[in-house]
N, C-alpha and C positions, 0 to 999 in steps of 0.2 A: 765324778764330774764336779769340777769345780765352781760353778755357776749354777749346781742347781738350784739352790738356796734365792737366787734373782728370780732366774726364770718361775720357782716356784711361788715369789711372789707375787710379781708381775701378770704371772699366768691365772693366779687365783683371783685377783681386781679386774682382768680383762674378761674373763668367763662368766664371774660374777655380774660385772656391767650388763655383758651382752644376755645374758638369761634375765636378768631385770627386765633390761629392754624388751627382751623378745616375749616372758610374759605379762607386760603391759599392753603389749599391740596384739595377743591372742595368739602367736606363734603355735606351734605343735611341739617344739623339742627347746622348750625354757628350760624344762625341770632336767634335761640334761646337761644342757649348759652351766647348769648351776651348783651342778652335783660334779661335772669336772671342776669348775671352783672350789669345790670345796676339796676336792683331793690334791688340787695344786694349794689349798692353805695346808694341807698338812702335812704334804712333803715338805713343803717350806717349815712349820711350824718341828717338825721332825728335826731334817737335815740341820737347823740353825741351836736347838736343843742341844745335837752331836756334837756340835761347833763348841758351843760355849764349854758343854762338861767334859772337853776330851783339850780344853786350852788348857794354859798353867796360871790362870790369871788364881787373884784368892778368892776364896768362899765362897764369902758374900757377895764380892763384885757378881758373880756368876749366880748368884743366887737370886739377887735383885733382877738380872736378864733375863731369866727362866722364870720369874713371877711375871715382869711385866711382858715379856711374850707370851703366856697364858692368857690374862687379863684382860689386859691393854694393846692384844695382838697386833690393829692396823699400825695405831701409832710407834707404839715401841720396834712393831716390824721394820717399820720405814725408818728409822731411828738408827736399828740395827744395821742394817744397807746402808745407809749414809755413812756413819761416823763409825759406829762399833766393832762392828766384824774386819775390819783392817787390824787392830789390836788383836784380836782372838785367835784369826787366823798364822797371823806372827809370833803370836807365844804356844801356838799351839805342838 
């Protein structure tokens, strides 16, 4: 699937929002909301891994991606969606 890598970002910020939300106002089913966030950051954090080591870009470009998706996940996530992954997937 070509899109998993969105959706499982998208999907990990939306679940995560709504489990916030929902254990702030005493909800019954936060801790699951939260916990599918967390398995859509790691599909995304997976799939986008795949991406960059299976491109032909060099090394260290790809090396610098995979740290700061480790680290710096939201941002460099959202970094990679925007601008990055159009490169990766083209040389891929």
């Amino acid at each position: 699937m070509k899109n998993l890598v969105v959706i499982g970002f998208i999907g990990s910020y939306l679940f995560s929002l709504l489990g916030v939300y929902s254990l702030v106002n005493g909800y019954d089913h936060a801790a699951k909301l939260m916990a599918l966030g967390a398995l859509c950051y790691a599909t995304f954090l997976i799939k986008a891994i795949l991406e960059i080591s299976n491109s032909k870009n060099e090394g260290v470009n790809k090396f610098i991606w995979i740290l700061g998706l480790i680290f710096m996940g939201s941002i460099v996530g959202f970094l990679y969606i925007i601008a990055g992954r159009k490169r990766f997937v083209q040389n891929a």
